[in-house]
C-alpha positions, 0 to 999 in steps of 0.5 A: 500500500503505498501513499506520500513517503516522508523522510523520516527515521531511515536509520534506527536505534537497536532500542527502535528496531526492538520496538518495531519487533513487537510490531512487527511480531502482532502483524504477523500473529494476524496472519496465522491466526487467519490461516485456517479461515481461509476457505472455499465459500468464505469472502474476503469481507468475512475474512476481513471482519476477524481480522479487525476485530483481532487486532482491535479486540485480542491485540489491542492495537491499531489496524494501520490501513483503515482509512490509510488513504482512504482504504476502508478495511483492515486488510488488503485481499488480493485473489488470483490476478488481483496483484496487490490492495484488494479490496475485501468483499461480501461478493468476492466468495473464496472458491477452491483452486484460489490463491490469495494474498492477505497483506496487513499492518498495526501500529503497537506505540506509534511502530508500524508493523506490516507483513503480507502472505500467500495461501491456498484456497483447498487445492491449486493447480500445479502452475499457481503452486509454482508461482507462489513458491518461486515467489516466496524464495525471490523475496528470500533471495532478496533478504539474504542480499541484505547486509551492510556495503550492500545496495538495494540494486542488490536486493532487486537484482537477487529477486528477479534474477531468480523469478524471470530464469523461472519464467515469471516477471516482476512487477514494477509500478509498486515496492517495499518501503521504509517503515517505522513511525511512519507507515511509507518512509525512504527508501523505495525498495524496488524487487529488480535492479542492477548489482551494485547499483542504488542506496548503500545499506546501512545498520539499523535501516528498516524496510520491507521487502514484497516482491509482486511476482506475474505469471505472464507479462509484468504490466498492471492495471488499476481497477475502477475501485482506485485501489485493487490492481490487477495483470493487465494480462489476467494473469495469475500474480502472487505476493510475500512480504517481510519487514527487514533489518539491516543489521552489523553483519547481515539481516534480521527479518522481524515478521516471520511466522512460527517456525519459518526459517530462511528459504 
């Protein structure tokens, strides 16, 4: 979800990150708590209701994008070629086959946290599996190119080296960002790019890193709605998101899920 950056906080104190940690851990508490609602014949209006009222009721925290730019839900739900900020629906009915990518944010003490994952609606196809893996290890490449003397064109080049030799394109028009106090901070973190090229990374800078995988042509297309984006091909696109450190030797990713490890 992307609106006006600001400036502000690029670099953050260890006691910062640790505050955005907490954050960040809530963000991603949302998404596994959703999982296993996440089925045929739900919609992702319904969808979204639990995860309001858990992160107002259970949490007890802000829900970042309500109202952020005029957003008017909780969570982004973006189904099959939707691309990214879909907007949840009584009409748009979770049906077997489907994938979906539900991205969400909190504010814990004025710290955003901000994550976005896939899921699978019963069984899908073998092409869909494909993407949404290929494109869990893109946004992995991408960490694991993060460390101090690195640049951003690091971070890119890493993801789309490894989408398009699987035949995939990246998406262009939208990037992770800085984040903090502020939802949208510098830098603009873009999923391709040239080795060497870019902003130097620097300890104690916080960013996410969500890469928008396309199983066809990477253009996109912004529906009338003036949030939900989709293929411009209708093909299928998926989506994984991680808030990042940059710490003295390397990396420190702050939503990750129970029992995720590096990919």
């Amino acid at each position: 979800m992307r609106k006006k950056k600001d400036n502000s906080i690029l670099i953050k104190t260890p006691a910062q990150i640790e505050e955005a940690r907490v954050a960040a851990k809530l963000a991603a508490d949302v998404l596994t708590m959703i999982g296993p609602h996440v089925q045929g014949g739900v919609s992702t209006a319904y969808l979204d209701k639990i995860c309001h009222e858990y992160i107002v009721d259970e949490l007890k925290v802000t829900a970042a994008n309500v109202g952020y730019g005029g957003f008017p839900a909780s969570i982004c739900t973006s189904v099959n070629e939707v691309i990214c900020h879909g907007i949840p629906s009584p009409k748009r009915i979770l049906r077997d086959g489907d994938i979906i990518n539900i991205d969400v944010a909190v504010i814990k003490d004025g710290w955003h946290g901000d994550t976005s994952r896939m899921y699978y609606v019963g069984q899908p196809s073998k092409q869909a599996e494909r993407l949404v893996k290929t494109t869990y290890q893109s946004m992995w490449a991408g960490i694991r190119a993060v460390k101090p003397g690195a640049t951003l064109g690091d971070v890119g080049y890493a993801i789309q080296k490894l989408a398009e030799e699987a035949g995939y394109s990246v998406v262009r028009d939208y990037c992770g960002h800085g984040i903090g106090l502020v939802y949208h901070e510098e830098p603009e973190v873009r999923h391709y790019g040239r080795p060497g090229a870019g902003m130097v990374l620097q300890p104690g800078m916080l960013f996410t890193i969500e890469p928008m995988i396309n199983a066809g042509k990477p253009q996109s297309r912004q529906m009338p709605d003036g949030w939900t984006v989709v293929t411009a091909d209708r093909s299928l696109s998926a989506q994984w998101e991680h808030m990042v450190a940059v710490t003295e030797t390397g990396f420190d990713v702050l939503t990750l899920a129970p029992g995720e490890q590096a990919s």
